[in-house]
VMD Tcl script that builds the backbone (N, CA, C; Angstrom):
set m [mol new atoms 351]
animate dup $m
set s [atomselect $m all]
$s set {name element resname resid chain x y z} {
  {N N UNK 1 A -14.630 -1.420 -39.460}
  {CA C UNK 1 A -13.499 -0.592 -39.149}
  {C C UNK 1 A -12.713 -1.263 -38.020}
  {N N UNK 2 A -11.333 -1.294 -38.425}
  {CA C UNK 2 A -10.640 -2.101 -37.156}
  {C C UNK 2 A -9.621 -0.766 -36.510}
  {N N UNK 3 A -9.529 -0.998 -35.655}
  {CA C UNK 3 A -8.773 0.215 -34.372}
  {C C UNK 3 A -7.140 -0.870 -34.609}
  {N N UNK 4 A -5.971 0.021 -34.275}
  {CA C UNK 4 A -4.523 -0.766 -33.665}
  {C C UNK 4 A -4.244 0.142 -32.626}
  {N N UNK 5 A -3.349 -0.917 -32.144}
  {CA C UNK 5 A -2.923 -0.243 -30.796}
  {C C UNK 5 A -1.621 -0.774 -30.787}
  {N N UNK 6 A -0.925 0.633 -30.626}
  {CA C UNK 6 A 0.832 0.346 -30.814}
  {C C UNK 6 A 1.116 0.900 -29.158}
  {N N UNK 7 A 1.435 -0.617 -28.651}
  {CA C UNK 7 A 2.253 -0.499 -26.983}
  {C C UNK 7 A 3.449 0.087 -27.216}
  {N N UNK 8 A 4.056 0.651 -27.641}
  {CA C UNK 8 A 5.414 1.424 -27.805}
  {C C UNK 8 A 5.165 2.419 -27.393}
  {N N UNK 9 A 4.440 3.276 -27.849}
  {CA C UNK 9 A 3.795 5.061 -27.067}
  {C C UNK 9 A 3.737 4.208 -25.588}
  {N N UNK 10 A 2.924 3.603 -24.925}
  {CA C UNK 10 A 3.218 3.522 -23.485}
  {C C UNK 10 A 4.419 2.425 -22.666}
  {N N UNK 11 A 5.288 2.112 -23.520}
  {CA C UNK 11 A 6.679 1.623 -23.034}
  {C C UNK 11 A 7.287 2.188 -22.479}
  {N N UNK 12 A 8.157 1.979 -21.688}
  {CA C UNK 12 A 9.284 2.994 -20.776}
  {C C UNK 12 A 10.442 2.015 -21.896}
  {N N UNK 13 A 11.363 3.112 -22.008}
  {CA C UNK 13 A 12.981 2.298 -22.303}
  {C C UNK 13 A 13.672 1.834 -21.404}
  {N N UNK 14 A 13.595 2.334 -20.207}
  {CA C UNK 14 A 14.087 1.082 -18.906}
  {C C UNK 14 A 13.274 0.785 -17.951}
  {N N UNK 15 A 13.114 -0.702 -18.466}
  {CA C UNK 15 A 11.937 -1.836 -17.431}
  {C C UNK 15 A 11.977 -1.392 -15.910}
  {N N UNK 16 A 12.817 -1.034 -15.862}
  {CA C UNK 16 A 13.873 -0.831 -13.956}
  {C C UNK 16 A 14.402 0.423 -13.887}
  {N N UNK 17 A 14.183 1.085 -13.377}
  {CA C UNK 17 A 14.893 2.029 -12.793}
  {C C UNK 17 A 16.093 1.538 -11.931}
  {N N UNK 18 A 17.213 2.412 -12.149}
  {CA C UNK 18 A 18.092 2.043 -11.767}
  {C C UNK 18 A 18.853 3.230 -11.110}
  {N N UNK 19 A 19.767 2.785 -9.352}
  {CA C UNK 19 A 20.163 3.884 -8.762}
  {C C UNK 19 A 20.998 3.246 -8.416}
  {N N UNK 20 A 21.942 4.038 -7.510}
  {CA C UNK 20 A 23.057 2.850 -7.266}
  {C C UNK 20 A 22.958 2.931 -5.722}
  {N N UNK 21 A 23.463 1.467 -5.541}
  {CA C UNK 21 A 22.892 1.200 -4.177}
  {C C UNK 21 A 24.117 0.287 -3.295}
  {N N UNK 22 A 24.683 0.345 -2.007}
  {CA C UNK 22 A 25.483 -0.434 -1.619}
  {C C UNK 22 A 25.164 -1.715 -1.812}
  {N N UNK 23 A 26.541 -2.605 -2.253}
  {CA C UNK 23 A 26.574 -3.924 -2.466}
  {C C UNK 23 A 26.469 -5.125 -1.376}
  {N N UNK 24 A 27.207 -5.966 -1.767}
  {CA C UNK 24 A 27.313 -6.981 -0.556}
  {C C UNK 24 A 27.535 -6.963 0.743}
  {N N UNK 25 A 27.328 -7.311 1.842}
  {CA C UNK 25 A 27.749 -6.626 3.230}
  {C C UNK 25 A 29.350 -6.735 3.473}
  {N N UNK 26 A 29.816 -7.835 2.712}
  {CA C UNK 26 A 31.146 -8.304 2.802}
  {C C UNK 26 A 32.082 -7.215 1.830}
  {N N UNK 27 A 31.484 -6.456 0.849}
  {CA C UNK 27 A 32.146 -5.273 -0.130}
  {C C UNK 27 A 32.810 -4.307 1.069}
  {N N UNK 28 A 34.256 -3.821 0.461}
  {CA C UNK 28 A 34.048 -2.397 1.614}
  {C C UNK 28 A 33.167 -1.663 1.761}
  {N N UNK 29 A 33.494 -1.304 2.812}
  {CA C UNK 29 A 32.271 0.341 2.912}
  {C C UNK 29 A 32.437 1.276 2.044}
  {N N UNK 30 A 31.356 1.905 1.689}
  {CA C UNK 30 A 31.241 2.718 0.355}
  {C C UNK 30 A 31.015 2.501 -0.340}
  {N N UNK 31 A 31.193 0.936 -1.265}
  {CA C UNK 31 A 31.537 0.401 -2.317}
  {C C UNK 31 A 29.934 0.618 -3.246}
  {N N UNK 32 A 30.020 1.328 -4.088}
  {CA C UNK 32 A 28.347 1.604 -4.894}
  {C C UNK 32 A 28.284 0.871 -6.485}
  {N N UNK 33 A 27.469 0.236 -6.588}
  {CA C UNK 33 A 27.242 -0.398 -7.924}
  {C C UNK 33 A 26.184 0.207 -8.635}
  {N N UNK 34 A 26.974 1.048 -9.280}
  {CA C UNK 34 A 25.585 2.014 -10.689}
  {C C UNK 34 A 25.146 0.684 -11.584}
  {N N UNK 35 A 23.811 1.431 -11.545}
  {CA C UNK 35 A 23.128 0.277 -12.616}
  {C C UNK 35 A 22.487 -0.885 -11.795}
  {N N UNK 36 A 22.698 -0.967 -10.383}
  {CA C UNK 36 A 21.637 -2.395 -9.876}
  {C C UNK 36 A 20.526 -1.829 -9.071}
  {N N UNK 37 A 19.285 -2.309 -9.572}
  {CA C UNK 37 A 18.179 -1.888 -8.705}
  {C C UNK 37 A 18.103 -1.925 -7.686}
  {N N UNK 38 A 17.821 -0.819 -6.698}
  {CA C UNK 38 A 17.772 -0.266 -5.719}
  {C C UNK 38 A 16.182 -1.520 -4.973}
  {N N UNK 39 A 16.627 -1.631 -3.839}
  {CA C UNK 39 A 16.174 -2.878 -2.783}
  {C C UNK 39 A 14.442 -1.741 -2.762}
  {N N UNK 40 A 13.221 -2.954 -3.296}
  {CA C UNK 40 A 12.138 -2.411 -2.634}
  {C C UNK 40 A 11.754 -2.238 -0.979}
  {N N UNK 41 A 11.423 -1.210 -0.453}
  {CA C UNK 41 A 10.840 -1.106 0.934}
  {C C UNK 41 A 9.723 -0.193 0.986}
  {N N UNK 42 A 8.999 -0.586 1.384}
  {CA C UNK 42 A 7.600 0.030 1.664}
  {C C UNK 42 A 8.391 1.131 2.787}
  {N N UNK 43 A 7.361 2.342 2.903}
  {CA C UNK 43 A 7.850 3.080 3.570}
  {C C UNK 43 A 7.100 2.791 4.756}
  {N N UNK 44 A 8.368 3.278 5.594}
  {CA C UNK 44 A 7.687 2.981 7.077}
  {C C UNK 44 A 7.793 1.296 7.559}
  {N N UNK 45 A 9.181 0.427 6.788}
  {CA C UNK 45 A 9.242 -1.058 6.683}
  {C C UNK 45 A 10.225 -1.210 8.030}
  {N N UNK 46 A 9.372 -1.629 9.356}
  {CA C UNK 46 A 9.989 -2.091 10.239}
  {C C UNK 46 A 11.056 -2.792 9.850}
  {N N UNK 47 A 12.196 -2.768 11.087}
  {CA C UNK 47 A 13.068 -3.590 11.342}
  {C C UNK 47 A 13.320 -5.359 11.592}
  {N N UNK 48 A 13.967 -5.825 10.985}
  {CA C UNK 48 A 13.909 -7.385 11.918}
  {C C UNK 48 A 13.979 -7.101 13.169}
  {N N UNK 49 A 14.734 -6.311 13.343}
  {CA C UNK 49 A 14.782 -6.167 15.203}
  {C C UNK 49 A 12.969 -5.656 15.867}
  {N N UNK 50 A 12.525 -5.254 15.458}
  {CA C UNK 50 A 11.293 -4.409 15.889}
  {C C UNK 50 A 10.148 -5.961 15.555}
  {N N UNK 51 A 10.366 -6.313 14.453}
  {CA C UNK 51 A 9.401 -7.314 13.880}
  {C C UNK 51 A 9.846 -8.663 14.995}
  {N N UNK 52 A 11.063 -9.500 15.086}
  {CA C UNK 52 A 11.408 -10.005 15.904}
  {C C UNK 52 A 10.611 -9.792 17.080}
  {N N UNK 53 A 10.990 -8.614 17.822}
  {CA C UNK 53 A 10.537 -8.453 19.458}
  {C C UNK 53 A 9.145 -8.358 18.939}
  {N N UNK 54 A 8.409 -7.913 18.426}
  {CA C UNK 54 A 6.922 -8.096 18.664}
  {C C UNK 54 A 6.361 -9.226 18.330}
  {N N UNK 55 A 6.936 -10.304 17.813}
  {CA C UNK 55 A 6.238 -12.189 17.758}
  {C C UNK 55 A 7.113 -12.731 18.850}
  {N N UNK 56 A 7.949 -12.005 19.841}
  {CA C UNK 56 A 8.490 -12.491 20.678}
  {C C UNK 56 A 7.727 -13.094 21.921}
  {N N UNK 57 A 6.631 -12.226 21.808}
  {CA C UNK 57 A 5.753 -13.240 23.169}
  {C C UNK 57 A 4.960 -14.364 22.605}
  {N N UNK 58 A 4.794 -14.611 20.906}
  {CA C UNK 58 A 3.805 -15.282 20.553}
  {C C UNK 58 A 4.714 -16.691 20.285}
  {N N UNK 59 A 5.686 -17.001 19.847}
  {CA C UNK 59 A 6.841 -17.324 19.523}
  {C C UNK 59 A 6.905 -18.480 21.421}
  {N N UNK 60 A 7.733 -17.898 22.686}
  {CA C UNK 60 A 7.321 -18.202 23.816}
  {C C UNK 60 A 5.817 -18.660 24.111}
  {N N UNK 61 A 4.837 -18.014 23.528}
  {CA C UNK 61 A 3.759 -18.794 24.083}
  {C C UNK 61 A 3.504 -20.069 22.992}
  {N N UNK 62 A 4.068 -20.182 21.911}
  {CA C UNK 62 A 4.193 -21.354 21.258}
  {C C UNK 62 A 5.169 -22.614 21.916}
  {N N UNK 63 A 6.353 -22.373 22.520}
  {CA C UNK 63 A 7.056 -23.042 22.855}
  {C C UNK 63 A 6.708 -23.745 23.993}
  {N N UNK 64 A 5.862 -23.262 24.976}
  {CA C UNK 64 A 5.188 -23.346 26.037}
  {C C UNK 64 A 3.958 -24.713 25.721}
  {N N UNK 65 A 3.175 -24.086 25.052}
  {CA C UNK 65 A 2.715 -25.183 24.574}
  {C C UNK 65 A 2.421 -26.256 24.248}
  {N N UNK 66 A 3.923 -26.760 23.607}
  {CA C UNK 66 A 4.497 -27.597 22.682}
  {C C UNK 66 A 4.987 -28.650 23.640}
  {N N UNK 67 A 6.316 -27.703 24.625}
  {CA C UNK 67 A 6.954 -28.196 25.556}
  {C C UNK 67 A 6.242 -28.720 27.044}
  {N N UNK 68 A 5.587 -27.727 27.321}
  {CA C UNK 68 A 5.219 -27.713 28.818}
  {C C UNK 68 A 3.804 -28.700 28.641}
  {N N UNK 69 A 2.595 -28.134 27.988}
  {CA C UNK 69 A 1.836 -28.629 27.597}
  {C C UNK 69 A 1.642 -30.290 27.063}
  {N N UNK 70 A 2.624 -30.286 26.130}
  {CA C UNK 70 A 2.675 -31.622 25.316}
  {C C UNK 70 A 1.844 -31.469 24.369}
  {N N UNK 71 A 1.202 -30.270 23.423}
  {CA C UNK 71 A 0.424 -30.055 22.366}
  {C C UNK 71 A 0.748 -30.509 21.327}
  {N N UNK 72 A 0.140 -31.120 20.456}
  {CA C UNK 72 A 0.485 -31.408 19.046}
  {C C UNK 72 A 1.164 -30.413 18.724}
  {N N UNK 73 A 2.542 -30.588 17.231}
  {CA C UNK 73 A 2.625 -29.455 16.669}
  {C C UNK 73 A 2.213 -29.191 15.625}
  {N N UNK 74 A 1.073 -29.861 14.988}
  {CA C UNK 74 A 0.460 -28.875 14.102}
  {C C UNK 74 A -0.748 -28.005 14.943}
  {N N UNK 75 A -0.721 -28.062 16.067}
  {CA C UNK 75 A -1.650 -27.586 17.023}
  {C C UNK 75 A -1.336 -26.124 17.387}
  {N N UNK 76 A 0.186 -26.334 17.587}
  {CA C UNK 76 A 1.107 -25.242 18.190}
  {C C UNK 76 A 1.264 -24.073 17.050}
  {N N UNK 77 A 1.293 -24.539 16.226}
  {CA C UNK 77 A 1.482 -23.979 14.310}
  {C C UNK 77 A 0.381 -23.373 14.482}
  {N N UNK 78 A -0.741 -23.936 14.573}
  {CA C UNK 78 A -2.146 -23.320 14.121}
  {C C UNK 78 A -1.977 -21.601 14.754}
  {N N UNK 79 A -1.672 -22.194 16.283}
  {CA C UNK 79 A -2.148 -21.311 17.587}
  {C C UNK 79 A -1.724 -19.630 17.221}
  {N N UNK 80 A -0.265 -20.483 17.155}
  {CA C UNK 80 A 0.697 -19.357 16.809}
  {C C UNK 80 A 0.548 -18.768 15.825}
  {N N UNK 81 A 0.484 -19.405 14.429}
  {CA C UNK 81 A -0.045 -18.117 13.026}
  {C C UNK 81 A -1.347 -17.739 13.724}
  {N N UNK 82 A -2.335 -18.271 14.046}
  {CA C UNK 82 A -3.806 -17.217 14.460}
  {C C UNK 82 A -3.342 -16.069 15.227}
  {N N UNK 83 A -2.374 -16.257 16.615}
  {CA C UNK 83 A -2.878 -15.382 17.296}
  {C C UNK 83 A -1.418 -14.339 16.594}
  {N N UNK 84 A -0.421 -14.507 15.896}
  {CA C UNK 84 A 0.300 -13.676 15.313}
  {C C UNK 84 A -0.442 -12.648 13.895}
  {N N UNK 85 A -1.430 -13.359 13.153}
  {CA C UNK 85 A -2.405 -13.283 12.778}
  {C C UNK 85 A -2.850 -11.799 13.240}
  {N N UNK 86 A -3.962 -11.923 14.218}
  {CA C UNK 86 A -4.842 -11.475 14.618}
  {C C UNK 86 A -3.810 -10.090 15.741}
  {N N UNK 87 A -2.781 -10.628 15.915}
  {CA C UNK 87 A -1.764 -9.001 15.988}
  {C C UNK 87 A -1.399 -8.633 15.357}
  {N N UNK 88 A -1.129 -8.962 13.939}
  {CA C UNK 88 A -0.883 -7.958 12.567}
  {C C UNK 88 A -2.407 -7.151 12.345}
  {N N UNK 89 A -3.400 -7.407 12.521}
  {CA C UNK 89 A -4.551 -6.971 12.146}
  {C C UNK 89 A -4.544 -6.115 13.450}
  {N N UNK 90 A -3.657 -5.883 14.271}
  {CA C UNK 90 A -3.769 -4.879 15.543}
  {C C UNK 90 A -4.570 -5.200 16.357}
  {N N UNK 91 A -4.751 -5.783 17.038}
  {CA C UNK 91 A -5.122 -6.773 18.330}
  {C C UNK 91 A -3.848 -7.254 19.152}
  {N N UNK 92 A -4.332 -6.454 20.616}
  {CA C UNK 92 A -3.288 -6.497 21.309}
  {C C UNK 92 A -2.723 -8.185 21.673}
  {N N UNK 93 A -1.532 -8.477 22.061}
  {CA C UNK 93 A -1.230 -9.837 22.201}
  {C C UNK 93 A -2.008 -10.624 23.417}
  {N N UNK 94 A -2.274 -10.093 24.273}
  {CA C UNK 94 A -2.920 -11.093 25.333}
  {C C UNK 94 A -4.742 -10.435 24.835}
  {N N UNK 95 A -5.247 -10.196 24.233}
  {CA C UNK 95 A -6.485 -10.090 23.585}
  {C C UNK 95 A -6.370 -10.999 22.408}
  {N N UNK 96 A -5.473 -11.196 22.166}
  {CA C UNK 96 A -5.098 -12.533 20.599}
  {C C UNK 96 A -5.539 -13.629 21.463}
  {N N UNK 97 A -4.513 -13.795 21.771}
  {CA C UNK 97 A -4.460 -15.288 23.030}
  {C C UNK 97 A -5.972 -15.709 23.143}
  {N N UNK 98 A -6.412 -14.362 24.434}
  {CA C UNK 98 A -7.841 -15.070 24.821}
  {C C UNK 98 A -8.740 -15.169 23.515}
  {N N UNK 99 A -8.294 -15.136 22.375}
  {CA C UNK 99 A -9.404 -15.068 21.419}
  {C C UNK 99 A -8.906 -16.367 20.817}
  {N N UNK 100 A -7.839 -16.646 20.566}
  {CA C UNK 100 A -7.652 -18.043 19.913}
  {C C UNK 100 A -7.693 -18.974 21.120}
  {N N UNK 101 A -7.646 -18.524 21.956}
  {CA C UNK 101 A -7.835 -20.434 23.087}
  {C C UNK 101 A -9.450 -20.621 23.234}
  {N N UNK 102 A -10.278 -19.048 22.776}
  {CA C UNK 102 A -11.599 -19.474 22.612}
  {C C UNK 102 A -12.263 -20.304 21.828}
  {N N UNK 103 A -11.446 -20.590 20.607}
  {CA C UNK 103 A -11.876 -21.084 19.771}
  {C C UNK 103 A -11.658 -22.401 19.796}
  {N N UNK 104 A -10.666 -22.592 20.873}
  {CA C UNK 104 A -10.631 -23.990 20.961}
  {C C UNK 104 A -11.744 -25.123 21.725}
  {N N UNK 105 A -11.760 -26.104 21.326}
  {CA C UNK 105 A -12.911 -27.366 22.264}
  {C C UNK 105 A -12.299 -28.327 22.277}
  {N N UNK 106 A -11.842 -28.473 23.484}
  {CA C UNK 106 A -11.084 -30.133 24.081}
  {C C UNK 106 A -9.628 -29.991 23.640}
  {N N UNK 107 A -9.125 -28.596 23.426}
  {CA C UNK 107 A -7.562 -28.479 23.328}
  {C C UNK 107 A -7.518 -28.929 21.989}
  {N N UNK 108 A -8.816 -28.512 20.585}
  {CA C UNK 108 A -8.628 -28.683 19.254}
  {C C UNK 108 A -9.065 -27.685 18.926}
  {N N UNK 109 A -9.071 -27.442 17.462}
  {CA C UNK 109 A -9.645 -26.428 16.762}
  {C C UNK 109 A -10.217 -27.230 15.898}
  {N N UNK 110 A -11.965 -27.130 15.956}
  {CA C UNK 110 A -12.755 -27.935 15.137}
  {C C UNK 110 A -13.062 -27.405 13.811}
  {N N UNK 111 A -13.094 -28.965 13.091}
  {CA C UNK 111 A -12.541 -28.347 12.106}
  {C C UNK 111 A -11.517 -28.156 11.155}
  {N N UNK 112 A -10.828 -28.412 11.714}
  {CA C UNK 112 A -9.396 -28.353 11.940}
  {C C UNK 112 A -8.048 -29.128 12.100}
  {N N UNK 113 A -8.745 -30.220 13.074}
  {CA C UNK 113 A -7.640 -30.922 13.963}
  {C C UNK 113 A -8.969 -32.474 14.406}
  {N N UNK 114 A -8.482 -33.644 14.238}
  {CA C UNK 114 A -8.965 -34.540 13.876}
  {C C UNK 114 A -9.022 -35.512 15.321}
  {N N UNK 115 A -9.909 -35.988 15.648}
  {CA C UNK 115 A -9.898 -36.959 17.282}
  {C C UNK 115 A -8.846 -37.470 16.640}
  {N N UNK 116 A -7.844 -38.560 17.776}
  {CA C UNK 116 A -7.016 -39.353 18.026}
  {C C UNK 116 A -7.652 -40.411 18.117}
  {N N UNK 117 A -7.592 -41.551 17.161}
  {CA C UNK 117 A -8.248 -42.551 17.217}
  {C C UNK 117 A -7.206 -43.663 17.419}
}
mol reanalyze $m
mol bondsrecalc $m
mol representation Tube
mol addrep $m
């Protein structure tokens, strides 16, 4: 005995939902286009401005680094995604820090980052 299975019973007739949503920033104001999918955002989707200022100290303590220091920059790269990293996972920023310079030995991350030969 063979079974079928007709995907049509669970098809939608439009792939997309569609709402109308302001256009280009350069359109006048008001200007609404029915029919183009409406922009995904998670709810509760910070701002660039909000997202900005909070890698703002990690960002400076990268530059610091780089500059003042004289660190490699794939060194500076590392530092900075870990300890930006480890503040998305909610860990305060100077508790990031002391946790990624722990990990370092001889100003490397072993492992990682290769003697200078």
């Amino acid at each position: 005995m063979y079974y079928t299975f007709d995907w049509r019973q669970y098809s939608s007739p439009v792939l997309y939902p569609t709402y109308p949503v302001y256009g280009h920033p350069a359109a006048p104001t008001g200007t609404v286009y029915p029919g183009v999918p409406a922009p995904f955002a998670w709810p509760g989707t910070p701002t660039a401005q909000q997202v900005l200022s909070a890698v703002e100290p990690v960002v400076r303590h990268g530059i610091f680094e780089g500059i003042e220091e004289g660190q490699p920059f794939v060194h500076v790269v590392r530092q900075v995604a870990a300890i930006a990293y480890l503040m998305g996972m909610g860990m305060p920023y100077l508790q990031a820090v002391r946790m990624v310079e722990s990990w370092e030995v001889d100003e490397k991350f072993p492992g990682f980052e290769r003697e200078n030969k």
